[in-house]
N, C-alpha and C positions, 0 to 999 in steps of 0.2 A: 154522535154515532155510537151504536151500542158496543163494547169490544171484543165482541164473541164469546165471551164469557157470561157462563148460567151459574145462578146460583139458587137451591129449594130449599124451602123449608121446611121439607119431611123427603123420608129416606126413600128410596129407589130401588126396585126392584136389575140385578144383573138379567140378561137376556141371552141366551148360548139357543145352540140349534143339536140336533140328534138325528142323525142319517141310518134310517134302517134300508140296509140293501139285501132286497131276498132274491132267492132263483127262481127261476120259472120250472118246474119239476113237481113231476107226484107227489114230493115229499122235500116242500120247501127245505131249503135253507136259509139261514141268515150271518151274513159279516161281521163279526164280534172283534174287538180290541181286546188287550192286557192293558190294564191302566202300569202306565209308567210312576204314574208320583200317586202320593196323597192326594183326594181321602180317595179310599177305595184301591189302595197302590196293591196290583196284581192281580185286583178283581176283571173278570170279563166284563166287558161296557158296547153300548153303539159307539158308535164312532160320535165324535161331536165336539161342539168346542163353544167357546163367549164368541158374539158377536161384537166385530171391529166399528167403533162410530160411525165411521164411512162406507159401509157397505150395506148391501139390501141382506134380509135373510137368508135368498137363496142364495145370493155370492156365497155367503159365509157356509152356508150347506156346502156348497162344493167346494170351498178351499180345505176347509176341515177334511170333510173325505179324502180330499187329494194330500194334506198335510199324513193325517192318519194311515193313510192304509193305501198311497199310489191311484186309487180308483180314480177317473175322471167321469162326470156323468154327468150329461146334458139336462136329460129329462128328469125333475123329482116334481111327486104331487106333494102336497102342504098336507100331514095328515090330520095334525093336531096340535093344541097347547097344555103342558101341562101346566100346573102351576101350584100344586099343593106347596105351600108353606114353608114346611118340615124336609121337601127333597132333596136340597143339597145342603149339606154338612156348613158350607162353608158362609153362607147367606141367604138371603132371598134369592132366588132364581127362576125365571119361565124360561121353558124350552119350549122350543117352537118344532115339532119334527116332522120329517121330510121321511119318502118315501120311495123306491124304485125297486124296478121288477128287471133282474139280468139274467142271460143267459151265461151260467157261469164258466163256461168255457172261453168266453169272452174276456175275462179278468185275470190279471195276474197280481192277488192284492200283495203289498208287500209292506211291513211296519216301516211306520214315521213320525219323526216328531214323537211326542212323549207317549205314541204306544208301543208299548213292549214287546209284542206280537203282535198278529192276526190271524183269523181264522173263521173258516165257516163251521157251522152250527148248527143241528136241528131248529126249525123254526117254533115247533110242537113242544120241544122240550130240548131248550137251552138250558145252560150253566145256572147257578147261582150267579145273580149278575148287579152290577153299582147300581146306585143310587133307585129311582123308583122304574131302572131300566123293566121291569119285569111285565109292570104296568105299560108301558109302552108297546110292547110286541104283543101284549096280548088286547091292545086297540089294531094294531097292525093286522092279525091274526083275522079279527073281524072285518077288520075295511077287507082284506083282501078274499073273504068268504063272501061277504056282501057284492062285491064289486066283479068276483071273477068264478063265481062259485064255486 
């Protein structure tokens, strides 16, 4: 019987998820974090976090958002993966990010867990923000041009 236990012989990419949540408005906006810790500690970030062994993607989309920032959210679309290389400081990393469209009267985001803050954001023209976040909302930007004109 095998004992549950893996073992490779070459290294392993980490796997975390990134929840961009924008408004439905003239003039999107979008739900930004304060990172709490290192690396990036203080910078603006999407929300998002590593994925748990035992959960699907989107579990972990929506624990995170719920961890982060209070939001609960049923519906997200799969937007994209990144996986450049070089994007997190601290290893190999793919982010897997996820997407929804709120009516932001609807929301009362509130920090948690290791974000500092929260707050919404122009979507057009966000903050300086972590890791290859930048790149992310300006895929987001598109799908949401593409898909909603």
């Amino acid at each position: 019987m095998p004992s549950g236990k893996y073992t490779y012989d070459y290294p392993r990419p980490a796997v975390s998820v990134d929840i961009v949540i924008v408004t439905r408005e003239l003039k999107p906006r979008v739900l930004l974090i304060r990172r709490g810790h290192e690396p990036f500690q203080g910078c603006w970030a999407i929300p998002g976090g590593f994925v748990d062994m035992d959960e699907s993607l989107e579990d972990a989309a929506r624990r995170e958002l719920l961890e982060e920032t209070g939001v609960r959210m049923n519906k997200l679309t799969q937007l994209h993966a990144f996986g450049d290389p070089q994007r997190d400081p601290r290893g190999r990393n793919i982010s897997v990010t996820y997407l929804a469209q709120v009516d932001a009267d609807d929301l009362q985001p509130r920090a948690g867990d290791d974000a500092a803050e929260v707050a919404w954001f122009s979507l057009a023209r966000p903050p300086q923000l972590a890791f290859d976040h930048k790149d992310i909302l300006a895929c987001a930007r598109k799908y949401l041009k593409e898909h909603h004109g």
